[in-house]
C-alpha positions in Angstrom: 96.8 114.5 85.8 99.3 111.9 86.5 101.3 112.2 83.4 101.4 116.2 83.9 103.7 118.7 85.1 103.0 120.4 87.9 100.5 122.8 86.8 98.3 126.0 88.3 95.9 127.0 85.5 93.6 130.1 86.2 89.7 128.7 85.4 85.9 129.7 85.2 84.7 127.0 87.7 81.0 126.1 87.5 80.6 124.0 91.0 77.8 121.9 92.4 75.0 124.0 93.9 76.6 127.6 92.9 74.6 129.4 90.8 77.1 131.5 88.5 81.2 130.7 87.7 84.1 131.4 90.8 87.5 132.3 90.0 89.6 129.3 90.7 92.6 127.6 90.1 92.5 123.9 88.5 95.9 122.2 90.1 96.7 119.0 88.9 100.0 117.2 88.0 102.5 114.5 88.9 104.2 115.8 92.2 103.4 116.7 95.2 102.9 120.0 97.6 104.4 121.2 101.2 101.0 121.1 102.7 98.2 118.7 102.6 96.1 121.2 101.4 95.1 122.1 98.3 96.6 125.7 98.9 100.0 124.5 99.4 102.9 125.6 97.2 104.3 122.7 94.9 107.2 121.2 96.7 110.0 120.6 93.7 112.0 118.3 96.0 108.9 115.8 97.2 109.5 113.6 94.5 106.0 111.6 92.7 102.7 111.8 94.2 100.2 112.9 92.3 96.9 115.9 92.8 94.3 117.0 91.5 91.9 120.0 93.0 90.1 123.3 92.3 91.5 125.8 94.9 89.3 128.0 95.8 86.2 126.2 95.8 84.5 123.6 97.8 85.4 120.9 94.8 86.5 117.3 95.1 90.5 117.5 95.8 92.1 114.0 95.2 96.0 113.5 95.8 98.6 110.3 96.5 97.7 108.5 93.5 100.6 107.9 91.9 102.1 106.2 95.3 99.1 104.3 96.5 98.4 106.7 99.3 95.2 107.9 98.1 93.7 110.7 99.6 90.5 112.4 99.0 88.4 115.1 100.5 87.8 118.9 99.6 89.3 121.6 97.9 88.5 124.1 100.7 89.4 122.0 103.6 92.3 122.6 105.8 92.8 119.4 107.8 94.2 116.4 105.8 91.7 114.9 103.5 91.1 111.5 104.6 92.1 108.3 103.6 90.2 106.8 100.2 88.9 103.7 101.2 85.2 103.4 100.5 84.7 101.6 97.9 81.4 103.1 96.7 83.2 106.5 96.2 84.4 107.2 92.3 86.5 110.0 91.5 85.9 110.4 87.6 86.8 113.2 85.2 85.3 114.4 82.2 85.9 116.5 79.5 83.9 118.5 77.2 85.0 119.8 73.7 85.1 123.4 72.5 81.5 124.4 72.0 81.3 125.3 68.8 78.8 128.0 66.9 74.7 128.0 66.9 73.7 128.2 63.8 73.6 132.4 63.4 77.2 132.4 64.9 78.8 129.6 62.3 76.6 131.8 59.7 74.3 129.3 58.4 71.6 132.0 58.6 73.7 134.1 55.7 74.0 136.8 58.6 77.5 136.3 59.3 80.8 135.9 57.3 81.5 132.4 55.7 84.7 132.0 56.9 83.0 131.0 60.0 80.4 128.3 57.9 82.8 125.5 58.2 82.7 124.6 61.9 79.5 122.5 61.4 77.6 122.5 58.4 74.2 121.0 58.7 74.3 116.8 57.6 77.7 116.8 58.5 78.3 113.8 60.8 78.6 115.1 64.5 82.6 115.0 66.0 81.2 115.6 69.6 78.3 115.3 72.0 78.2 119.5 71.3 77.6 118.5 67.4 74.7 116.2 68.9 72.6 118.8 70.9 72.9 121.2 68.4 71.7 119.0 65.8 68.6 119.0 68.0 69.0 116.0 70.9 67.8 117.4 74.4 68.3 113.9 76.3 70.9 112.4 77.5 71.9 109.3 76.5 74.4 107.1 74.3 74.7 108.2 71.3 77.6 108.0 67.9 80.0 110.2 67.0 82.4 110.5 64.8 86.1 111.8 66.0 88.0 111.4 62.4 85.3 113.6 60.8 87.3 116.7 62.1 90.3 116.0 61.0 90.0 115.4 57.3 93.8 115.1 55.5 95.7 118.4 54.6 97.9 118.4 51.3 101.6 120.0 51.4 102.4 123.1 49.9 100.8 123.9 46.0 98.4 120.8 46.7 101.5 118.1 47.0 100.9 115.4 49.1 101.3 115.5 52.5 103.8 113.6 54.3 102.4 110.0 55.7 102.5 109.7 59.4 103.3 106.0 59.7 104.9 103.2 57.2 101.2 101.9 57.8 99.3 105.0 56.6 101.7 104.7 53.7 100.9 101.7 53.2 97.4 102.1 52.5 98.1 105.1 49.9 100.4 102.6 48.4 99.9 99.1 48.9 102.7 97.9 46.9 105.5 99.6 48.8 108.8 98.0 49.5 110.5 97.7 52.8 112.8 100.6 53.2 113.8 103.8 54.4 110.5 106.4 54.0 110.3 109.7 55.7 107.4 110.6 57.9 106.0 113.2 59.8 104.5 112.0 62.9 101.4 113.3 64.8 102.6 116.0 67.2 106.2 116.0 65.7 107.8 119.2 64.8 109.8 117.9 61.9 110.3 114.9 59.4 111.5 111.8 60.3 113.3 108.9 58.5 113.1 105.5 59.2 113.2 101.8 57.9 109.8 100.1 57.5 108.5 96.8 57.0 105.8 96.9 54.8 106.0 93.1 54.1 104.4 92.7 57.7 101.9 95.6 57.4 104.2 98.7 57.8 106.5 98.2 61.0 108.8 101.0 61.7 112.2 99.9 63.2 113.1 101.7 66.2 116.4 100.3 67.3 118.8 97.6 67.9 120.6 95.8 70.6 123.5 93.7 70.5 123.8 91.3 73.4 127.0 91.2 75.6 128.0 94.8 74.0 128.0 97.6 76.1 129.8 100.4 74.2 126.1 101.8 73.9 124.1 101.2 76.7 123.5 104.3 77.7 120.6 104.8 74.8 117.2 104.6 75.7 116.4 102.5 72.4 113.4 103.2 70.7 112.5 106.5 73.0 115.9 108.7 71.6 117.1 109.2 68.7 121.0 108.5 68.3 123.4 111.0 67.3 125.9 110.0 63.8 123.9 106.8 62.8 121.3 106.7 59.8 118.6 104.5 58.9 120.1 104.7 55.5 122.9 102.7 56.6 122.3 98.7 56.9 125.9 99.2 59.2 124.3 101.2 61.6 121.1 99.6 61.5 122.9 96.1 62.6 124.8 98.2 65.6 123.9 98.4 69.2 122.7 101.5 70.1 121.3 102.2 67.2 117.4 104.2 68.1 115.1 106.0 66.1 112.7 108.1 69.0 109.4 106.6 68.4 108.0 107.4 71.6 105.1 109.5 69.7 103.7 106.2 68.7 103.7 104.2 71.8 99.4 104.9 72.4 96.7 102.7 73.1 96.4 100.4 70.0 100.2 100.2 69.2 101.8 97.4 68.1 105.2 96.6 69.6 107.7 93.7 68.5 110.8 92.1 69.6 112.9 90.7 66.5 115.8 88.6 65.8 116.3 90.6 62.2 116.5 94.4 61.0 114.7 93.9 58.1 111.3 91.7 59.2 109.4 92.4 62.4 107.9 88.9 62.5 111.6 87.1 62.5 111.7 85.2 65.9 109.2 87.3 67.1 107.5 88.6 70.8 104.6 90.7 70.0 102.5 92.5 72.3 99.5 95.3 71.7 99.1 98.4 73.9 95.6 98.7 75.4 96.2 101.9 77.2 98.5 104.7 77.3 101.5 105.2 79.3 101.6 106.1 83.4 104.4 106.6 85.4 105.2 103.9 88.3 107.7 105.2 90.9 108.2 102.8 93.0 110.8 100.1 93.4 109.6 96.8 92.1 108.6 94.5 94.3 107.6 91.1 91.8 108.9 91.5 88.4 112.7 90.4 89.5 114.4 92.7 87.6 115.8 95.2 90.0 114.8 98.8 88.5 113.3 101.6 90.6 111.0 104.2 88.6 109.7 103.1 85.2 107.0 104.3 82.9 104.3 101.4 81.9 101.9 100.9 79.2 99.4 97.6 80.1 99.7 95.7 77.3 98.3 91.9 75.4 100.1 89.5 73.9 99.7 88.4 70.1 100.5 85.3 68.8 101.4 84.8 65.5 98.5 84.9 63.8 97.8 88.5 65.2 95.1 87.0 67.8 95.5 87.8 71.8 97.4 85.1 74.3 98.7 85.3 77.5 102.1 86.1 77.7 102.5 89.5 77.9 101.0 92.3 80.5 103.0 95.4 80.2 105.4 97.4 78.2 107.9 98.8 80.6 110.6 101.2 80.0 113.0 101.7 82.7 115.3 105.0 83.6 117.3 103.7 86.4 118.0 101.0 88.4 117.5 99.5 91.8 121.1 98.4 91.2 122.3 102.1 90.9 123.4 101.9 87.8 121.6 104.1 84.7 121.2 102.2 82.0 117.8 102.4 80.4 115.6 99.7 79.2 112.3 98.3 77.6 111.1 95.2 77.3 107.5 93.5 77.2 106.7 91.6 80.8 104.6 89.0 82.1 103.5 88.3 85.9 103.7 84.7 84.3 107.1 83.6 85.4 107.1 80.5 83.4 106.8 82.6 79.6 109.5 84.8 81.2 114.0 85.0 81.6 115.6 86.6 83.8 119.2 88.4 83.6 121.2 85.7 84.6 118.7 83.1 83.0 116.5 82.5 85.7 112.4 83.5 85.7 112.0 87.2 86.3 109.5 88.6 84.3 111.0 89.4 81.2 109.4 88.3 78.1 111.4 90.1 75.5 113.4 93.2 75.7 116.9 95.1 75.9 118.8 96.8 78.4 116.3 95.6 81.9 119.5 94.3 83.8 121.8 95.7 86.1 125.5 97.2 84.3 127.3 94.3 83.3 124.6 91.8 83.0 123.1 90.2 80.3 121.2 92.8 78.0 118.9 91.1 75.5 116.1 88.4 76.0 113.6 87.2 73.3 111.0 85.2 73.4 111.3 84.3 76.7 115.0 82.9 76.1 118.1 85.3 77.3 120.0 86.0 74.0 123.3 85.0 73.4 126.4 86.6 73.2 126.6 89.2 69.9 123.0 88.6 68.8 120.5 91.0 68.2 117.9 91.9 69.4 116.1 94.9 66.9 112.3 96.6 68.6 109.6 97.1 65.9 106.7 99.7 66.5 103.5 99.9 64.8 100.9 102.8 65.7 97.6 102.7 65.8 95.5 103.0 62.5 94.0 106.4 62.1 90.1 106.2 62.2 88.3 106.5 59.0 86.2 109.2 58.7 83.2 106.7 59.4 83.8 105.0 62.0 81.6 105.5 65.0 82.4 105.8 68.3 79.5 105.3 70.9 79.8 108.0 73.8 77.1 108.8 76.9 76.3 112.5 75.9 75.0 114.6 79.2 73.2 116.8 77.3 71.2 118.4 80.4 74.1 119.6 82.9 76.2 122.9 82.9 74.8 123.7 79.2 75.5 120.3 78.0 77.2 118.7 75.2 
């Protein structure tokens, strides 16, 4: 709910110890309301906060997250809900895929089109704790699943190829490629995409350069917008600061994110880091990393060394919007709570390990490897996403099979 809009979505509710479904409305998202309730209008000028609740019912309603204000109590209530401090109370959410067909309605019995055959075809391995209890399980318990087994690759138009969604996944269709410019079509993207990959160093897509001490540019949000006028085509506007490919889409939980000295090799001078989880929103001023932004978005992150194993110098991917400082120039840069594997903007420890544009206007803009760049270098970020699954790779879920119809 965090990452959401502000959103009101009519529901079928099932709730604890009714016996058929209420009309409600499932209200979740980033902001806040007027009220403390959970029938209070949205209030568009609050700023963050964060809710979650089922108005109309007597269902958990959990708000203040995103500022550490916690609050928790019920959807129904009136009063403000109280303060979340026990420590033996979880708020948890879970979520349950589609339920697909029985067997007569996915016409496996020859009674119904066969159109509708191909939702889950008996032997098939199971995408979802639904596949599970169909295929006979009537106990909860942990159990393996397959996700990639429902999303088997679609060919282009007359059967051509489709276009790869990564330099990676190009990689692996062809393991010889060259570095260069390839064109993509990323996961949740409308349209094709160009951009320069390093398929020396596994298929690295370069996402945009910074030139220290210039500041002609520093208005782009490298790596997260796409710039207007400059190609990936061009090794001149690949070498300029300012230069960013939006490759936002990829920045997930098992990403790969690099901070190079070179436009051509992720792995030149290199600060490496792996995403572990996906992005949330902190709006608060920072009170420890010494760099002095006020709202950023952050994805926790581990170091790599090298050889590709974990160390210790990096905790988070941070991109920043806007400064403490008041001025607007965005930023993202790997960080560490380790001062010591860290430079600041004006050379002292402050959290930044490696990264572009997390000073204040005028500052110093580029640090790598823990050492503030000088003066007309560059500093170019590298993204790698996460591998797709194979189709048989399992992953090991708890399926409540007994509760609410199960699955």
């Amino acid at each position: 709910p965090g990452s959401a809009g502000n959103t009101d979505l009519d529901v079928d509710a099932m709730v604890e110890g009714e016996v058929d479904p209420v009309a409600a409305t499932l209200r979740f998202g980033a902001g806040a309301t007027a009220g403390n309730n959970c029938d209070a209008p949205w209030d568009a000028g609050a700023g963050t906060s964060g809710l979650v609740c089922l108005q109309g019912t007597g269902a958990a309603h959990w708000r203040g997250f995103l500022v550490g204000n916690q609050r928790c109590g019920s959807s129904s209530a009136t009063a403000v809900p109280s303060l979340c401090m026990d420590g033996e109370v979880y708020f948890s959410i879970a979520v349950r895929a589609s339920r697909l067909p029985s067997a007569a309605e996915a016409g496996l019995d020859g009674t119904t089109p066969a159109v509708a055959r191909a939702t889950h075809a008996p032997f098939s391995l199971p995408t979802s704790c639904a596949d599970i209890q169909r295929d006979g399980a009537t106990e909860s318990g942990v159990y393996a699943v397959y996700p990639a087994a429902s999303d088997e690759a679609t060919a282009g138009w007359h059967d051509e190829p489709a276009l790869p969604p990564s330099c990676a996944s190009m990689l692996e269709r062809w393991p010889t490629a060259p570095n260069g410019v390839y064109t993509l079509l990323p996961p949740g993207v409308s349209r094709p995409v160009s951009v320069f990959c390093d398929m020396a160093n596994g298929g690295w897509m370069h996402c945009g350069t910074t030139v220290a001490g210039d500041t002609t540019s520093e208005d782009v949000a490298v790596g997260l917008e796409t710039s207007g006028g400059r190609s990936p085509s061009s090794e001149h506007d690949r070498h300029a600061s300012g230069y960013s490919v939006d490759c936002g889409w990829a920045l997930t939980a098992g990403a790969g994110v690099a901070f190079s000295a070179s436009v051509h090799s992720a792995m030149a001078s290199v600060s490496a880091a792996r995403l572990v989880g996906d992005a949330y929103a902190y709006p608060a001023a920072n009170a420890t990393d010494g760099v002095p932004f006020s709202a950023s978005q952050r994805w926790p992150a581990v170091g790599l060394s090298a050889n590709g194993s974990p160390s210790g110098t990096v905790d988070e991917l941070v991109a920043v919007s806007a400064h403490a400082s008041g001025c607007s120039t965005p930023g993202l840069a790997l960080m560490s709570e380790h001062s010591s594997a860290t430079a600041g903007c004006n050379g002292a420890a402050a959290g930044v390990v490696s990264g572009v544009g997390m000073c204040g206007c005028g500052a110093t803009r580029a640090s790598l490897a823990s050492e503030v760049v000088v003066a007309d270098s560059l500093v170019a970020l590298w993204v790698r996403p996460p591998q797709p699954r194979r189709r048989d790779d399992a992953v090991y879920v708890t399926c409540d099979l007994e509760t609410q119809g199960g699955g």
